[in-house]
KOLVEXNU-782537 format. One record per residue (C-alpha): residue in three letters; x, y, z. Coordinates in steps of 0.1 Angstrom, whole numbers, padded with zeros to 4 digits, always signed. Example, Ala and Ser with C-alpha at 12.3 -4.5 7.8 and 13.67 -1.06 7.14 Angstrom:
<sites>
ALA+0123-0045+0078
SER+0137-0011+0071
</sites>
This chain:
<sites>
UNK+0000+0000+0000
UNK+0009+0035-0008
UNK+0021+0052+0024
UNK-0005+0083+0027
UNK+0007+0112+0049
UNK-0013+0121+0080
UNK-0030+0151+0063
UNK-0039+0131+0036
UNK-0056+0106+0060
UNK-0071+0126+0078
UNK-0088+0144+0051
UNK-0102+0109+0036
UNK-0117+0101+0071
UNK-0134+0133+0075
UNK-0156+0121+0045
UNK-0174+0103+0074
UNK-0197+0121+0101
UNK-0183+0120+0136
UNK-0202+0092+0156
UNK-0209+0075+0125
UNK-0219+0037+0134
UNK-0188+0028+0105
UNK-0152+0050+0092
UNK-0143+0044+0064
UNK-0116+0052+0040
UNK-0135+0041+0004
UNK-0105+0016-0002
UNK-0105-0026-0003
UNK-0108-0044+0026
UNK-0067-0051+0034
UNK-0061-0016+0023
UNK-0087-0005+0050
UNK-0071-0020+0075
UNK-0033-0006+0066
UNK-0049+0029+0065
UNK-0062+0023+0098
UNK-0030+0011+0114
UNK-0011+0035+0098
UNK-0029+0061+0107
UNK-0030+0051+0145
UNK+0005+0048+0143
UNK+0012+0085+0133
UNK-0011+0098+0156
UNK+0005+0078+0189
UNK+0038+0086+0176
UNK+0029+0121+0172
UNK+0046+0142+0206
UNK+0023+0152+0232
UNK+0012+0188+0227
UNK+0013+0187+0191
UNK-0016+0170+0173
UNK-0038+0196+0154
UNK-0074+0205+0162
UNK-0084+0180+0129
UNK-0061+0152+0144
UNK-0079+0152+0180
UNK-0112+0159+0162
UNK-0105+0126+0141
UNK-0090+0103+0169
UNK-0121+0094+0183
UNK-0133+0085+0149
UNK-0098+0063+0142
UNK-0110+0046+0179
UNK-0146+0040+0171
UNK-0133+0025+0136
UNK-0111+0001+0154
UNK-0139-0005+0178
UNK-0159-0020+0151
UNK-0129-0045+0142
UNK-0123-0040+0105
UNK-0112-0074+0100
UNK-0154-0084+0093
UNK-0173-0067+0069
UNK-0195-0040+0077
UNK-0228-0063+0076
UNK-0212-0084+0101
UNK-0211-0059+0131
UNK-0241-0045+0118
UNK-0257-0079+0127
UNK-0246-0070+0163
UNK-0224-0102+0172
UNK-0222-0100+0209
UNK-0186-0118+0208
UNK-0161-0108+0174
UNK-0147-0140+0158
UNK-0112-0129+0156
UNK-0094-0105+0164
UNK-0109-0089+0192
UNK-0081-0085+0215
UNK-0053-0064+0186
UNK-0090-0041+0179
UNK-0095-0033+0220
UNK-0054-0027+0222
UNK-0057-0002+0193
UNK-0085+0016+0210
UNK-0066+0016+0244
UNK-0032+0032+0228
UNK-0057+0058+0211
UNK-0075+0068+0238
UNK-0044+0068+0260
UNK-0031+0095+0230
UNK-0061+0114+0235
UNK-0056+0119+0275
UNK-0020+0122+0272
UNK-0027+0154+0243
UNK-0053+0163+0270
UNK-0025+0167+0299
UNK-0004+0180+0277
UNK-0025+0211+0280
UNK-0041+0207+0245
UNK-0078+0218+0252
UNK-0086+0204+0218
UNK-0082+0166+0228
UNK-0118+0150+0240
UNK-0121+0121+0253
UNK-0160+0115+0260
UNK-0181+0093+0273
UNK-0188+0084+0240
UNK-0151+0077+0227
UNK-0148+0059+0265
UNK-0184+0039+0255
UNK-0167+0028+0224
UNK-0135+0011+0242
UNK-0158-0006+0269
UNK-0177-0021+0242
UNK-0150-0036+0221
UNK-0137-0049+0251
UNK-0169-0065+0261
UNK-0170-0083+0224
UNK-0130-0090+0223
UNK-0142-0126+0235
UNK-0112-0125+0260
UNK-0141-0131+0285
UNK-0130-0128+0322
UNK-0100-0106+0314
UNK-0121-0087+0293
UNK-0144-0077+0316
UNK-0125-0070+0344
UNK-0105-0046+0318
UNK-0138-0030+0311
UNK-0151-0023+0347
UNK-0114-0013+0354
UNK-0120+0017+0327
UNK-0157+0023+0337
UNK-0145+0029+0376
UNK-0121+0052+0360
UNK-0149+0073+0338
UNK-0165+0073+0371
UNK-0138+0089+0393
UNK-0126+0116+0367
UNK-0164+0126+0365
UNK-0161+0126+0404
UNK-0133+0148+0399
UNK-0149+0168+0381
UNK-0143+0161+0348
UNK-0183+0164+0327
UNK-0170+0151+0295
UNK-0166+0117+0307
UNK-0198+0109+0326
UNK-0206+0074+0324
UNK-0242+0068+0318
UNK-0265+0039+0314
UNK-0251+0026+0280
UNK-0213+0022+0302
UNK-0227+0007+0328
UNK-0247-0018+0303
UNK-0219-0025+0283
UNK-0194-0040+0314
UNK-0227-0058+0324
UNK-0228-0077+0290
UNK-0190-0079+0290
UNK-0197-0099+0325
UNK-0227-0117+0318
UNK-0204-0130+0283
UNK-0175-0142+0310
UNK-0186-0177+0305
UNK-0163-0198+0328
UNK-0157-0171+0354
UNK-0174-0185+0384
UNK-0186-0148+0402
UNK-0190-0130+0368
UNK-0228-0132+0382
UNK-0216-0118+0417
UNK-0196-0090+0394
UNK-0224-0082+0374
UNK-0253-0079+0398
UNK-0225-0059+0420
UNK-0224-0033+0391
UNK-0258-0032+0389
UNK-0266-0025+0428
UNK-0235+0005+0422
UNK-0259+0018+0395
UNK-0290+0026+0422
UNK-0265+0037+0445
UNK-0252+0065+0415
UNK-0284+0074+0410
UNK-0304+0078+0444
UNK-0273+0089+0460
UNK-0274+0124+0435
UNK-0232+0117+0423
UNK-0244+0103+0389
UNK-0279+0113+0375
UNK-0274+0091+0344
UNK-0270+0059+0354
UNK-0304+0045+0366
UNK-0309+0014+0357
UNK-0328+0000+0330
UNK-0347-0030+0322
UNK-0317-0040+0298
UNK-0296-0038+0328
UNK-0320-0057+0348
UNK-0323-0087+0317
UNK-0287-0089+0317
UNK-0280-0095+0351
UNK-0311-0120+0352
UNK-0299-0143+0322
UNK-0261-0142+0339
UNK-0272-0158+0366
UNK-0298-0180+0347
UNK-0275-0191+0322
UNK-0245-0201+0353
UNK-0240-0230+0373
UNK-0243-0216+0407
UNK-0269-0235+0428
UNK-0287-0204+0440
UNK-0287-0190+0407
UNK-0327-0197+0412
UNK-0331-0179+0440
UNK-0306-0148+0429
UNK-0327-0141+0401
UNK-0362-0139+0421
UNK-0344-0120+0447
UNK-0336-0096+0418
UNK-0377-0095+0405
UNK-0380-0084+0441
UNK-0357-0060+0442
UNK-0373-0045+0407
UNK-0407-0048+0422
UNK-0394-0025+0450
UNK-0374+0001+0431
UNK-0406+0004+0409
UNK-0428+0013+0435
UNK-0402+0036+0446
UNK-0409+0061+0414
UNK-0384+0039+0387
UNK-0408+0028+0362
UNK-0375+0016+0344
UNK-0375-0011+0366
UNK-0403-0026+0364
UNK-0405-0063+0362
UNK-0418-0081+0327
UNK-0427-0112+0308
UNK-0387-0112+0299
UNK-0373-0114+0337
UNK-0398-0137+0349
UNK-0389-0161+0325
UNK-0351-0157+0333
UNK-0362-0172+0368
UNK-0384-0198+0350
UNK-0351-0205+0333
UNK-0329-0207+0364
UNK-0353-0233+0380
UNK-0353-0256+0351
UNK-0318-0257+0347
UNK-0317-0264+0388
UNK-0305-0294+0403
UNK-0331-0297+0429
UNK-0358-0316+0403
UNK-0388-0322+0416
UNK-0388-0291+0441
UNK-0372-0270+0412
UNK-0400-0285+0384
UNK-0426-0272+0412
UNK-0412-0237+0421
UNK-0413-0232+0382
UNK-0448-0243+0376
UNK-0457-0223+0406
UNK-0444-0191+0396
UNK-0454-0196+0362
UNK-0488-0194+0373
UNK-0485-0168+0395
UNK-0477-0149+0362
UNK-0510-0158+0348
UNK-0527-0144+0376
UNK-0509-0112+0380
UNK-0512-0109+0342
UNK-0549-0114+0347
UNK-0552-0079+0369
UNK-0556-0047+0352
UNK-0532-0029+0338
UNK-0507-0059+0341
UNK-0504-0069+0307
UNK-0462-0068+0306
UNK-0468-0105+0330
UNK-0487-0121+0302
UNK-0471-0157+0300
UNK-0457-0164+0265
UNK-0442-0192+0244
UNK-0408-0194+0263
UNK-0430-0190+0302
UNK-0445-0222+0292
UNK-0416-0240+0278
UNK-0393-0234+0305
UNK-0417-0245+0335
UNK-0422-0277+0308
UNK-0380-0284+0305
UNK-0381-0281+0347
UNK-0403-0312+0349
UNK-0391-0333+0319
UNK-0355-0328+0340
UNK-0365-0334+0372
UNK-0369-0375+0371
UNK-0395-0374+0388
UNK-0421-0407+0377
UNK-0450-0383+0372
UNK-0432-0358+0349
UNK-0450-0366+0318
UNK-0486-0358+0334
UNK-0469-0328+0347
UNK-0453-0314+0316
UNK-0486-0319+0292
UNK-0509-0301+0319
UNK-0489-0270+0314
UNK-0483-0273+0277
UNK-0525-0277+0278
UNK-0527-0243+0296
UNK-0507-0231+0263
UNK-0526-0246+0238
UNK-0562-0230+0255
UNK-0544-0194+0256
UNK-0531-0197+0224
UNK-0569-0208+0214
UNK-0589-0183+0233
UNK-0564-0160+0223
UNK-0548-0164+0191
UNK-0519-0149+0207
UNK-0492-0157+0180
UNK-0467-0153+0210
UNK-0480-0185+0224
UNK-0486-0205+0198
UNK-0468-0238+0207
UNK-0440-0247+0188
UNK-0423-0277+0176
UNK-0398-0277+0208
UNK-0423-0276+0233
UNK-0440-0305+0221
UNK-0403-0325+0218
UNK-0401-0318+0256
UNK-0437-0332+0262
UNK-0433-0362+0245
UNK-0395-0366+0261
UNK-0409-0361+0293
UNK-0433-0391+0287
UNK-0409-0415+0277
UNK-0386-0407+0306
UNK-0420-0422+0329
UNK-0423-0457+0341
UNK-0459-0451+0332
UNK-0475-0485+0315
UNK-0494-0457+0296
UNK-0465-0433+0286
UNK-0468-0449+0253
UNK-0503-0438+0243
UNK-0498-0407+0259
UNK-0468-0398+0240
UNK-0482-0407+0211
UNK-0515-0385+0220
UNK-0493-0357+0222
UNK-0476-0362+0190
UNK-0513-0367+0171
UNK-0524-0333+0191
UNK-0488-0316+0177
UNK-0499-0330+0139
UNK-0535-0316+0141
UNK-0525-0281+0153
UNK-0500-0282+0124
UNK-0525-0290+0099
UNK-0541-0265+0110
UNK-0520-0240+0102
UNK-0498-0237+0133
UNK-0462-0240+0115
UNK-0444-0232+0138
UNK-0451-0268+0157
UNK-0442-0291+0124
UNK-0430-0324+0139
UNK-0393-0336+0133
UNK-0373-0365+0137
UNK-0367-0360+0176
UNK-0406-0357+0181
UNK-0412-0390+0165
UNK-0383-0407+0174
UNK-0391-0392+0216
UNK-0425-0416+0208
UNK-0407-0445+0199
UNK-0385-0440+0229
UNK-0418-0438+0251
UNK-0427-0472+0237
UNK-0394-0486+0237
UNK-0388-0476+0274
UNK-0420-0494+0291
UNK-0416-0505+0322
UNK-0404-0541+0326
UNK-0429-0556+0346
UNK-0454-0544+0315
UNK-0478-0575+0302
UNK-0472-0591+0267
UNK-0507-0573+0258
UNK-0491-0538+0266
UNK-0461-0543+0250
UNK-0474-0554+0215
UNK-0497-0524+0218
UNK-0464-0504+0224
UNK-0443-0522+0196
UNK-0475-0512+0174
UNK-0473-0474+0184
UNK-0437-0481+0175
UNK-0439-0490+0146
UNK-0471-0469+0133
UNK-0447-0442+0144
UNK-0417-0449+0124
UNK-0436-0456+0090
UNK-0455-0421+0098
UNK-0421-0400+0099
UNK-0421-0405+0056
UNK-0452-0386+0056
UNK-0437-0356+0065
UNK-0407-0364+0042
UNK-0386-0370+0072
UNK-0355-0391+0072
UNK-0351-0413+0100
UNK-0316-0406+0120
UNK-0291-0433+0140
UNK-0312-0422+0174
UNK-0343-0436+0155
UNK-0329-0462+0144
UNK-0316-0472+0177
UNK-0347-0465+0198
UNK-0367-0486+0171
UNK-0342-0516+0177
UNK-0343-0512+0212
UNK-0382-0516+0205
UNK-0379-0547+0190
UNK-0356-0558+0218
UNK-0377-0551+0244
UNK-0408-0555+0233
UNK-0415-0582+0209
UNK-0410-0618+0222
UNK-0382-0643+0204
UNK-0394-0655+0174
UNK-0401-0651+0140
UNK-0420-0616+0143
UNK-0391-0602+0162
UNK-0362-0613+0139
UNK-0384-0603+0110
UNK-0391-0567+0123
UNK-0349-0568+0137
UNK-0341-0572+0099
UNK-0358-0544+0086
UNK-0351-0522+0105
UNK-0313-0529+0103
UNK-0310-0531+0068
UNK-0331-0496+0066
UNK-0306-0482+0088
UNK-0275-0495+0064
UNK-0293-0481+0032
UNK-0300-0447+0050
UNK-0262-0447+0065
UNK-0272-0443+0098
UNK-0249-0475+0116
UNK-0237-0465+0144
UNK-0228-0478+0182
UNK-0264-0470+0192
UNK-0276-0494+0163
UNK-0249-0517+0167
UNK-0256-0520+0204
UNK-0293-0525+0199
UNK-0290-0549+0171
UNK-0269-0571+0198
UNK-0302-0564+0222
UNK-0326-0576+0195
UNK-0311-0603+0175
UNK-0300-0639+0184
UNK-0261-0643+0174
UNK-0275-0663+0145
UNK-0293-0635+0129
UNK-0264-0607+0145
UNK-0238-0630+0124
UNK-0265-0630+0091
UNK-0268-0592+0091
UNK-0235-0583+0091
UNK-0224-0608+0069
UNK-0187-0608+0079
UNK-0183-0570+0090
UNK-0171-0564+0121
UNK-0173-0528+0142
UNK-0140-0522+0130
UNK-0146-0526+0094
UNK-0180-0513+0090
UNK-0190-0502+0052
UNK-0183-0457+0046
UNK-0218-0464+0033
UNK-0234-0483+0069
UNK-0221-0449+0086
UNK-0225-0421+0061
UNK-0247-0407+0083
UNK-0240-0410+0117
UNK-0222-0379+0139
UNK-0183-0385+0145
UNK-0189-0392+0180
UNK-0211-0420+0174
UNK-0178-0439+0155
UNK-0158-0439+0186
UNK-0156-0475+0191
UNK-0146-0482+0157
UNK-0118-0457+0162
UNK-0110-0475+0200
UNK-0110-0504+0181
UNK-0085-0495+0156
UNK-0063-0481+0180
UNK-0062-0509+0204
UNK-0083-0499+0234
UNK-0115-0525+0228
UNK-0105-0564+0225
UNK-0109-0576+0191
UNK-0130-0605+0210
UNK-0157-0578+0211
UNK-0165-0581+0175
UNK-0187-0609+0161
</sites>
């Protein structure tokens, strides 16, 4: 590239108004990016005290470019990626050595050089996308408790307002790994009330971004009283909104981070409760005047629905289809598109079901699935059954309890297999999971004899055509068949030498015992 002088430069970014969401120079990508560096370069290396009124007008622009990493296209960060793919780290250091220019002009006595809370806005933020996670945002709180004491100082132009504090919160809540990046981030958010009823910063009361973000931090973490963190926080919003902040004020969205927390809980049965409780306790408040932002929606329903088909408890199934009923009469009485149930919800239903010991879990899986097909038809897309909602029926059947009579089991077997010719009317292709739950069928349900080695066989030999041979299948197969018929159907392949076209279709991870095998780790007695 053509070295350009600074003037030059300078000239070619003013073509873009300052705060503009991208600076450009007009040039090709890679000769973008070498304008950009070599530009920064001349302004850091420039002495303190002597960069011109355009120069410290155009540094914050040189900052906010490098804050919107121009290694990705524009459409890229315009699509608002939370974390950058590459790069992120060399973008933040740029901004950091800019803005340090800026402050160092500024104490140089240059009254031109302006660093503002928007310039200081723009380094938090590439920080909090860097994906440098806990390092990142500690970085970024280090420079917001900065923006913070120079305001204290008195120094207006750097004022940190809601967007700062926001921005550390995401960079927090995006620390995945860092145990107390929930602790950091609801800290942050407790120093924002304190700002603002305390009179030192009028700008900072918090939002109901900042309150979402904290929420799903702890939602989304491991801790075991994530659950009760987050209702402590709907409290605490509760009570700041009666006090005059109408900011705060709790909705659909933060309830259902606490509806989230509970069903990813390890207390089960107590957790699947506390969801289905508070759930309804939404619909009730929502019920009151003037208390539509509670209204339950899609996501209310299917996260008190995930807490019982988790919690192992025997009745879950029962438990999960009365709430997903509740949905399906709301979205009917209501047409409320934001209810309409969807294809996971029903999944979860009909998994819940099969995870029962119920002698009825197969009907009642099945039920579901019919009810999931109807609404469809219906014209309800959003809830078009897949593979996993008629293969989670299969496993219903295939999972009955083992005291179950011969009479319930070929009832089962013929759910089973009703099921599995069904899935080609919705053009679906059945996967290795089908495969191996429909084995597992056969295995379990059909007595030995001719019936059972006939259905063992065609399902087998599907599963080669369709390239979908895998350990589940080959472990099922084992299950079903005699050694006779094991020996027949693989016809002198072993696990070690099965066909490219017998596994085509099966995930990597599935293949693992073909790789052990080649490598050593599995006896060569295990093959037949």
């Amino acid at each position: 590239m053509k070295c350009y002088d600074i003037l030059t430069l300078l000239v070619a970014l003013s073509l873009q108004p300052f705060g503009s969401s991208y600076v450009t120079s007009g040039l090709p990508g890679h000769k973008h990016l070498a304008w950009l560096k070599q530009m920064t370069i001349e302004v850091c290396d420039t002495a303190p005290g002597e960069l011109t009124q355009e120069m410290c007008t155009k540094t914050p622009q040189l900052l906010s470019a490098w804050a919107q990493n121009p290694y990705l296209p524009y459409h890229k960060y315009k699509t608002g990626a939370d974390v950058y793919p590459h790069h992120g780290k060399e973008c933040a250091i740029f901004c950091e050595r800019l803005l340090k220019r800026l402050v160092d002009e500024r104490r140089a006595g240059n009254q031109n050089a302006v660093a503002s809370t928007q310039t200081y806005n723009a380094l938090i933020d590439v920080w909090s996308r860097s994906g440098e996670r806990g390092a990142a945002a500690q970085r970024a709180e280090e420079i917001l408790i900065g923006m913070q004491d120079a305001y204290s100082s008195g120094q207006k132009d750097v004022q940190p307002d809601v967007e700062s504090f926001r921005l550390v919160l995401k960079a927090w809540s995006q620390a995945k790994g860092e145990k107390y990046a929930p602790q950091r981030a609801q800290r942050l958010l407790e120093w924002m009330v304190q700002l603002s009823e305390s009179g030192e910063n009028n700008l900072v009361q918090p939002d109901s971004d900042c309150f979402d973000i904290v929420l799903n931090a702890w939602a989304s973490s491991s801790h075991e009283n994530a659950p009760q963190r987050t209702e402590n926080i709907i409290m605490y919003m509760d009570l700041l909104c009666s006090s005059g902040n109408e900011k705060a004020k709790p909705t659909t969205v933060h309830f259902n981070h606490v509806l989230n927390a509970w069903s990813r809980s390890k207390l089960s049965v107590a957790a699947a409760q506390r969801a289905e409780d508070i759930l309804n306790h939404m619909i009730l408040l929502s019920e009151r005047k003037h208390n539509e932002h509670l209204s339950s929606n899609l996501a209310s329903y299917t996260a008190a629905i995930a807490a019982w088909a988790r919690s192992g408890d025997d009745d879950c199934g029962r438990r999960a289809e009365q709430i997903l009923k509740q949905a399906e009469l709301q979205y009917k009485l209501q047409d409320d598109a934001n209810v309409a149930p969807d294809t996971i919800i029903y999944n979860l239903v009909i998994d819940a079901h099969a995870k029962t010991s119920s002698r009825r879990a197969p009907q009642r899986a099945r039920a579901v699935l019919e009810r999931q097909i109807s609404l469809y038809q219906n014209g309800n897309k959003k809830c078009k059954p897949d593979v996993y909602s008629f293969t989670s029926v299969l496993s219903a059947c295939a999972s009955l309890n083992g005291s179950a009579s011969v009479e319930e089991k070929r009832r089962a077997f013929e759910i089973a297999s009703s099921t599995f010719s069904e899935m080609y009317r919705f053009h679906l292709v059945p996967n290795h999971v089908t495969y191996g739950t429909i084995l597992k069928a056969c295995g379990r349900l059909l007595p030995i004899g001719k019936q059972r080695t006939k259905f063992t066989r065609e399902y087998f030999r599907k599963a080669c055509a369709d390239g979908c041979v895998g350990e589940m299948v080959l472990n099922r197969l084992e299950e079903a068949a005699s050694s006779a018929q094991y020996r027949g159907l693989m016809n002198g392949v072993t696990k070690s030498t099965l066909p490219s076209e017998w596994t085509s279709k099966v995930p990597e991870n599935e293949l693992y015992v073909r790789k052990k095998i080649r490598s050593g780790k599995l006896n060569a007695k295990n093959d037949r």
